[in-house]
Backbone as CSV, one residue per row, in Angstrom:
resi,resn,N_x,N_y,N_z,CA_x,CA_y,CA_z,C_x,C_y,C_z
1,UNK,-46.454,37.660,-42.430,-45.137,38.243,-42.434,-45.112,39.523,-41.590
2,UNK,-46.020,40.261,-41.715,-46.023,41.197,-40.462,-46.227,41.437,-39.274
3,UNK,-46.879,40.110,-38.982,-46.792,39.715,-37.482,-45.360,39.413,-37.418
4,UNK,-44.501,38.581,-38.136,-43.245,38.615,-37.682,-42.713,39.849,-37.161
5,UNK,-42.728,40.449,-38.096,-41.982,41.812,-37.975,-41.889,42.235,-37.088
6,UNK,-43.398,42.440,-36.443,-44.283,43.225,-35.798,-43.470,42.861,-34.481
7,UNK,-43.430,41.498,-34.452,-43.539,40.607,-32.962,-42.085,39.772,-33.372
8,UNK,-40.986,40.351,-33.773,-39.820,40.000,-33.892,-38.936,39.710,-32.196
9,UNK,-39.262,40.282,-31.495,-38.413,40.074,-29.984,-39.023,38.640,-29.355
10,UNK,-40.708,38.398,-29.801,-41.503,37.385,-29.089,-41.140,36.293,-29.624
11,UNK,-40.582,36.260,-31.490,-40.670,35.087,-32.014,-39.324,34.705,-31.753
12,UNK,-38.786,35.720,-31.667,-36.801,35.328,-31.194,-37.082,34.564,-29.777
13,UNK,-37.811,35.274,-28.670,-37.371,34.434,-27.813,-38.025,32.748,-27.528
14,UNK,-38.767,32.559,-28.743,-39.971,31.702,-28.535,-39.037,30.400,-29.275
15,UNK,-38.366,30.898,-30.549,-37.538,30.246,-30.909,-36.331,29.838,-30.241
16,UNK,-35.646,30.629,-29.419,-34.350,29.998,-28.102,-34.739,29.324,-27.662
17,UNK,-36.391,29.949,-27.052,-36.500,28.758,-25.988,-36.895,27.252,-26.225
18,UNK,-37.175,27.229,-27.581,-37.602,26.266,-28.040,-36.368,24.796,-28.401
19,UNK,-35.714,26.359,-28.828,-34.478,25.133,-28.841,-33.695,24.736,-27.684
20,UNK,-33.517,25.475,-26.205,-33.134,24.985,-25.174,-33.652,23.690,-24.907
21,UNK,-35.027,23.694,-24.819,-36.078,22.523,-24.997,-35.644,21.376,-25.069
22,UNK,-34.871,21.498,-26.492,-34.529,20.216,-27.652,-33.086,19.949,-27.312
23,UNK,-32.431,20.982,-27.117,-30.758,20.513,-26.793,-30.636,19.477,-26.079
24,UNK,-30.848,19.311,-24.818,-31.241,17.844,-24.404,-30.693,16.608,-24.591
25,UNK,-32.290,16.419,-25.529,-32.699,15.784,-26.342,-31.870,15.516,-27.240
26,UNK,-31.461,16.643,-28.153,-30.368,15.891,-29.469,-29.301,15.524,-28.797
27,UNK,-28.749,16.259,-27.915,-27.463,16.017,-27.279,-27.420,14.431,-26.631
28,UNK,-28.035,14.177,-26.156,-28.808,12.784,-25.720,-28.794,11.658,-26.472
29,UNK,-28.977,11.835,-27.887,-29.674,11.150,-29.096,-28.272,10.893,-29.387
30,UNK,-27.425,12.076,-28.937,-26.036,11.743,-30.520,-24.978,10.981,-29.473
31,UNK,-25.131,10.834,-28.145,-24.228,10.747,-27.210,-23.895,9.233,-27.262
32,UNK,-22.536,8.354,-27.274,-22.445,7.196,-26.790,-22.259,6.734,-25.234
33,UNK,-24.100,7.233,-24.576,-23.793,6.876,-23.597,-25.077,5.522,-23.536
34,UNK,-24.442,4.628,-22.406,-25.420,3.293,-22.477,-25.478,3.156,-20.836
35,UNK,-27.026,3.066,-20.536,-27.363,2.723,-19.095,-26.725,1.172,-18.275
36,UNK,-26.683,1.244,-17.424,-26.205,-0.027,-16.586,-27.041,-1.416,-17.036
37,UNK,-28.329,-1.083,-17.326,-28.788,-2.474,-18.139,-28.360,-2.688,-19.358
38,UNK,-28.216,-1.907,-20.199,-27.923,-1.906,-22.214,-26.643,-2.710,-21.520
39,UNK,-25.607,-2.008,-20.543,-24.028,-2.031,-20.623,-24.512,-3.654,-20.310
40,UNK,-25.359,-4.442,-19.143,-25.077,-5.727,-19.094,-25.339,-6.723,-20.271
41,UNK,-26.519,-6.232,-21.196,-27.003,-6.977,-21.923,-25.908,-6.780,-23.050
42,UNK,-24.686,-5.666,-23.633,-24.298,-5.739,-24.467,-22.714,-6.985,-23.691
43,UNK,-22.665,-7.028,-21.936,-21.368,-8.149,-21.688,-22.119,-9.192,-21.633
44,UNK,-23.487,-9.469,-21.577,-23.713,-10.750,-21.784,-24.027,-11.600,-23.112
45,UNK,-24.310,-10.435,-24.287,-25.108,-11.351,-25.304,-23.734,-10.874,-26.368
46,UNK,-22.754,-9.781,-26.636,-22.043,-9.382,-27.374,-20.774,-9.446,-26.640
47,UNK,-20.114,-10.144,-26.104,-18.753,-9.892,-25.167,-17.896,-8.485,-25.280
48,UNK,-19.028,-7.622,-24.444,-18.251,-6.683,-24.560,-17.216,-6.474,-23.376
49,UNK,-16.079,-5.524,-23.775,-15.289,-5.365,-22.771,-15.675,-3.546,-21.866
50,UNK,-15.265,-4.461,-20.474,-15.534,-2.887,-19.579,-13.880,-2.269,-18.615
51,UNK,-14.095,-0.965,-19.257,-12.796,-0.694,-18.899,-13.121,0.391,-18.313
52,UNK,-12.204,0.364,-16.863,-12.228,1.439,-15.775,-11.130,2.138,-16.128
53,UNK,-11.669,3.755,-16.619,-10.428,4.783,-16.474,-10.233,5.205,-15.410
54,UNK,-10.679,5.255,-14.346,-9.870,5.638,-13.363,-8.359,5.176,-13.085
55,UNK,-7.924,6.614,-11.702,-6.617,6.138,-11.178,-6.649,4.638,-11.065
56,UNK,-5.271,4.213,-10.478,-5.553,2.832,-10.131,-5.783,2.851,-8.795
57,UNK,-5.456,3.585,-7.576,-6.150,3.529,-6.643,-7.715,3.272,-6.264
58,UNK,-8.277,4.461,-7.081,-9.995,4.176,-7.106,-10.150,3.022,-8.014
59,UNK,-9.293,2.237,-8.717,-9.697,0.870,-9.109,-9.880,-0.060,-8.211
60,UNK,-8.547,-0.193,-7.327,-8.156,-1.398,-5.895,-9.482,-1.036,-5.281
61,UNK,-10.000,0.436,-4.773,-11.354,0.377,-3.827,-12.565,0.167,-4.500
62,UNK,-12.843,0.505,-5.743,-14.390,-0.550,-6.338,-14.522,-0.911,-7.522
63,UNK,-14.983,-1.782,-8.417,-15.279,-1.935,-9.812,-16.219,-2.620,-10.443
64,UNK,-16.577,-2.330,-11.442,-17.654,-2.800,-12.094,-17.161,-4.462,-12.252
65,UNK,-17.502,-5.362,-12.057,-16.810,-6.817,-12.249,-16.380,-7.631,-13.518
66,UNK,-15.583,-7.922,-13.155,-14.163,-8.056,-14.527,-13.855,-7.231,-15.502
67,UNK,-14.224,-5.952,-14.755,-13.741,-4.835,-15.341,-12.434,-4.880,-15.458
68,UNK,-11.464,-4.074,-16.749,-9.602,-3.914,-16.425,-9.717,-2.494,-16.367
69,UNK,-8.837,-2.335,-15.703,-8.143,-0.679,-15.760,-6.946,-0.265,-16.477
70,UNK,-7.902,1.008,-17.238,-6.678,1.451,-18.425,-7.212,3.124,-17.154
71,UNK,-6.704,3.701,-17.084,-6.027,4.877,-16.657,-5.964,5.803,-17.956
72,UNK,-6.882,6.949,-17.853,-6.893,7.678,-19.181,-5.403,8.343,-19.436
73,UNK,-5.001,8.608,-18.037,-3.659,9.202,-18.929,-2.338,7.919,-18.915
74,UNK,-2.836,7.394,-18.977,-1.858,5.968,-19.075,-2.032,5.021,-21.045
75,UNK,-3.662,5.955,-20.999,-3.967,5.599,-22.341,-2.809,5.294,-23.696
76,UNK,-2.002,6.281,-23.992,-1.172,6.009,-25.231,-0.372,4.921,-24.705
77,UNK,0.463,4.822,-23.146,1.011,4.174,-23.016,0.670,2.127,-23.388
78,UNK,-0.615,1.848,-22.708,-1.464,0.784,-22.661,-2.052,0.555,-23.507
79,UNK,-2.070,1.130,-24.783,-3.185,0.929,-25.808,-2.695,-0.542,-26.442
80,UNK,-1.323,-0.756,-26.354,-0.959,-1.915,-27.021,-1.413,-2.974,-26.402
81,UNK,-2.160,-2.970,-24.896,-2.932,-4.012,-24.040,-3.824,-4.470,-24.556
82,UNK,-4.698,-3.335,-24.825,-6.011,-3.282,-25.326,-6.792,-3.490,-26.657
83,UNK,-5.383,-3.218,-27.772,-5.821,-3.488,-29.275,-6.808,-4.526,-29.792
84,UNK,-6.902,-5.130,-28.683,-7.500,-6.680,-29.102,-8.511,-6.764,-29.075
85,UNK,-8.918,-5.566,-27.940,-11.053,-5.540,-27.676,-11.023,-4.139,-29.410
86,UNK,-10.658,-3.821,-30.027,-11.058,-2.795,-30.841,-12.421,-3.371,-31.888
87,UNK,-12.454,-4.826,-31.938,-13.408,-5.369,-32.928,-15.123,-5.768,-31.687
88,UNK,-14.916,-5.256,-30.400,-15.834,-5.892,-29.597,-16.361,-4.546,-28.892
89,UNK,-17.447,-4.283,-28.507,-18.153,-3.504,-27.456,-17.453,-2.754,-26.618
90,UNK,-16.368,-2.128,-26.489,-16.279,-1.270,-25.269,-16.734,-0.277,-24.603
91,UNK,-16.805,-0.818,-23.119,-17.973,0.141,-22.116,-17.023,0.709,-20.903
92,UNK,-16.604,2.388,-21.432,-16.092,2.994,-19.975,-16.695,3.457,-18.651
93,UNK,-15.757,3.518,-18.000,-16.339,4.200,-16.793,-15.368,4.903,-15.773
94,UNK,-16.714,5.682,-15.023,-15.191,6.694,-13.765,-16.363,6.243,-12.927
95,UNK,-15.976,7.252,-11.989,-16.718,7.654,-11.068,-18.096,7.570,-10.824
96,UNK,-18.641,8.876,-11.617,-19.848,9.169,-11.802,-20.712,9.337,-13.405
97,UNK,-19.475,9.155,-14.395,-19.780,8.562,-15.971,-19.894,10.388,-16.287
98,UNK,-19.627,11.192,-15.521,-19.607,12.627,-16.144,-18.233,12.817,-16.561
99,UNK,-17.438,12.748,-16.992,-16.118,13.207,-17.254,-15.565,12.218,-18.193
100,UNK,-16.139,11.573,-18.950,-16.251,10.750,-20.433,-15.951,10.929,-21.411
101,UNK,-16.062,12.004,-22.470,-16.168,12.905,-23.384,-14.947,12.617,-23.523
102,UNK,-13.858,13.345,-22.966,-12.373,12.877,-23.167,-12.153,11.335,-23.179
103,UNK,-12.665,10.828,-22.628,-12.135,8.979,-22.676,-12.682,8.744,-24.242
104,UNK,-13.620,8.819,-24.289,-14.713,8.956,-26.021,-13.596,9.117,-26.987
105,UNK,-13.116,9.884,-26.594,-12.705,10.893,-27.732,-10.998,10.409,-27.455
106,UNK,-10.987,9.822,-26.941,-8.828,9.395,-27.068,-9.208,7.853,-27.303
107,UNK,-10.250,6.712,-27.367,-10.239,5.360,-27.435,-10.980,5.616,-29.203
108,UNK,-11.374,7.080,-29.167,-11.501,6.705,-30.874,-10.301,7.433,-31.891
109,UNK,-9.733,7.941,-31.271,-8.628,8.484,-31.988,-7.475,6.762,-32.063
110,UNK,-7.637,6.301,-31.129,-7.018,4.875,-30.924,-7.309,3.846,-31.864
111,UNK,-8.339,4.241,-33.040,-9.416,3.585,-33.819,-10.706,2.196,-33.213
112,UNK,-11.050,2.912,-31.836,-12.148,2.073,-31.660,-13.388,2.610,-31.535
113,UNK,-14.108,1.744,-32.557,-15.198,2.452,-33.413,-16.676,1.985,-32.607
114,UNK,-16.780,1.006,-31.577,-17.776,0.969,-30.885,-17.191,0.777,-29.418
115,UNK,-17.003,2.125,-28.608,-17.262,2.744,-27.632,-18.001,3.128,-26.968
116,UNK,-18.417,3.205,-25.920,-19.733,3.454,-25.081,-19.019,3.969,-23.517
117,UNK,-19.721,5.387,-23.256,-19.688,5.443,-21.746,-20.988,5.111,-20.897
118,UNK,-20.860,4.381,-19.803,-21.454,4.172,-18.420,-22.029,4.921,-18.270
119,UNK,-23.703,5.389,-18.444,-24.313,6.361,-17.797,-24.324,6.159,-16.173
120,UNK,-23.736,7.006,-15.436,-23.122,7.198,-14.075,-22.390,6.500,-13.770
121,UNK,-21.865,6.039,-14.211,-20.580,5.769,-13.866,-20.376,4.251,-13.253
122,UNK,-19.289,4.921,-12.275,-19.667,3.462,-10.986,-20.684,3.875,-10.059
123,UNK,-20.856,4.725,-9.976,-22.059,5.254,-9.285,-23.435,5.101,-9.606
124,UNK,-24.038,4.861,-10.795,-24.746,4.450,-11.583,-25.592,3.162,-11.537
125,UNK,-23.638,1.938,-11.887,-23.802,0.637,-11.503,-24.254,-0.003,-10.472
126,UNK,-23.762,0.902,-9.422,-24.436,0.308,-7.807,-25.950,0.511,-7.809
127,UNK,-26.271,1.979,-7.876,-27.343,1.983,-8.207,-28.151,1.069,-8.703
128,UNK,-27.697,0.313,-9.828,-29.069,-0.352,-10.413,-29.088,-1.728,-10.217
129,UNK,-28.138,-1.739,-8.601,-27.890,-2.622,-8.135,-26.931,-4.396,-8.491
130,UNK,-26.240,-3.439,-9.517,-24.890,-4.812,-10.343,-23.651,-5.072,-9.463
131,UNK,-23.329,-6.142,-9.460,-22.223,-6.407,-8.535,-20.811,-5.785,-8.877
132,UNK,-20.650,-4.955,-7.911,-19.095,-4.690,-7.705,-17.825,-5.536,-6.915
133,UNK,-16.978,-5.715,-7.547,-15.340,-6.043,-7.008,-14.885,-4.810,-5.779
134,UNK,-14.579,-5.617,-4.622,-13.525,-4.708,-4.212,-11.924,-5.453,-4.147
């Protein structure tokens, strides 16, 4: 206990840094995000559905294949499209799968309870070399 004391500035910073460390990590752990392989294996073995929030412009120029486009701020409007995937897998995506959090968070206020974002996005998908629509 008196080494604490003693060495109170060393154990404070030993402890931040420790937890910078881990943030990560938990943040990581708690996130519904799913890589371009999980996302194929959950449309091939669980019919899940993949939905592009993007504009609809950046829809017409690329997409993940048989992807639909719901448009996040088109969301309240379109939800009555979509009610039907709420019992099945849904897997979003943008761009680059960074700007998610909000899509997450308005398709569960919508009550859909297994949601998933695209780790990177459409950017991601090419990457790991899956066929895109133009």
């Amino acid at each position: 206990m008196k080494f604490l004391l003693d060495n109170i500035l060393i154990v404070a910073v030993a402890l931040v840094s420790g937890g910078m460390l881990l943030w990560p990590m938990i943040r990581r752990g708690s996130s519904a995000n799913v890589s371009p392989a999980r996302a194929t294996q959950l449309i091939n073995r669980e019919d899940a559905v993949v939905l592009d929030v993007r504009d609809s412009n950046a829809y017409a120029t690329a997409r993940v294949l048989n992807a639909r486009n719901v448009p996040l701020a088109q969301l309240d409007k379109r939800v009555s499209d979509i009610v039907k995937f709420k019992n099945r897998p849904v897997i979003l995506y943008d761009d680059a799968g960074t700007g998610l959090s909000d899509a997450l968070a308005a398709f569960r206020k919508h009550g859909f309870t297994n949601v998933l974002a695209l780790s990177g996005g459409l950017s991601g998908w090419r990457e790991a070399g899956l066929p895109v629509e133009r």
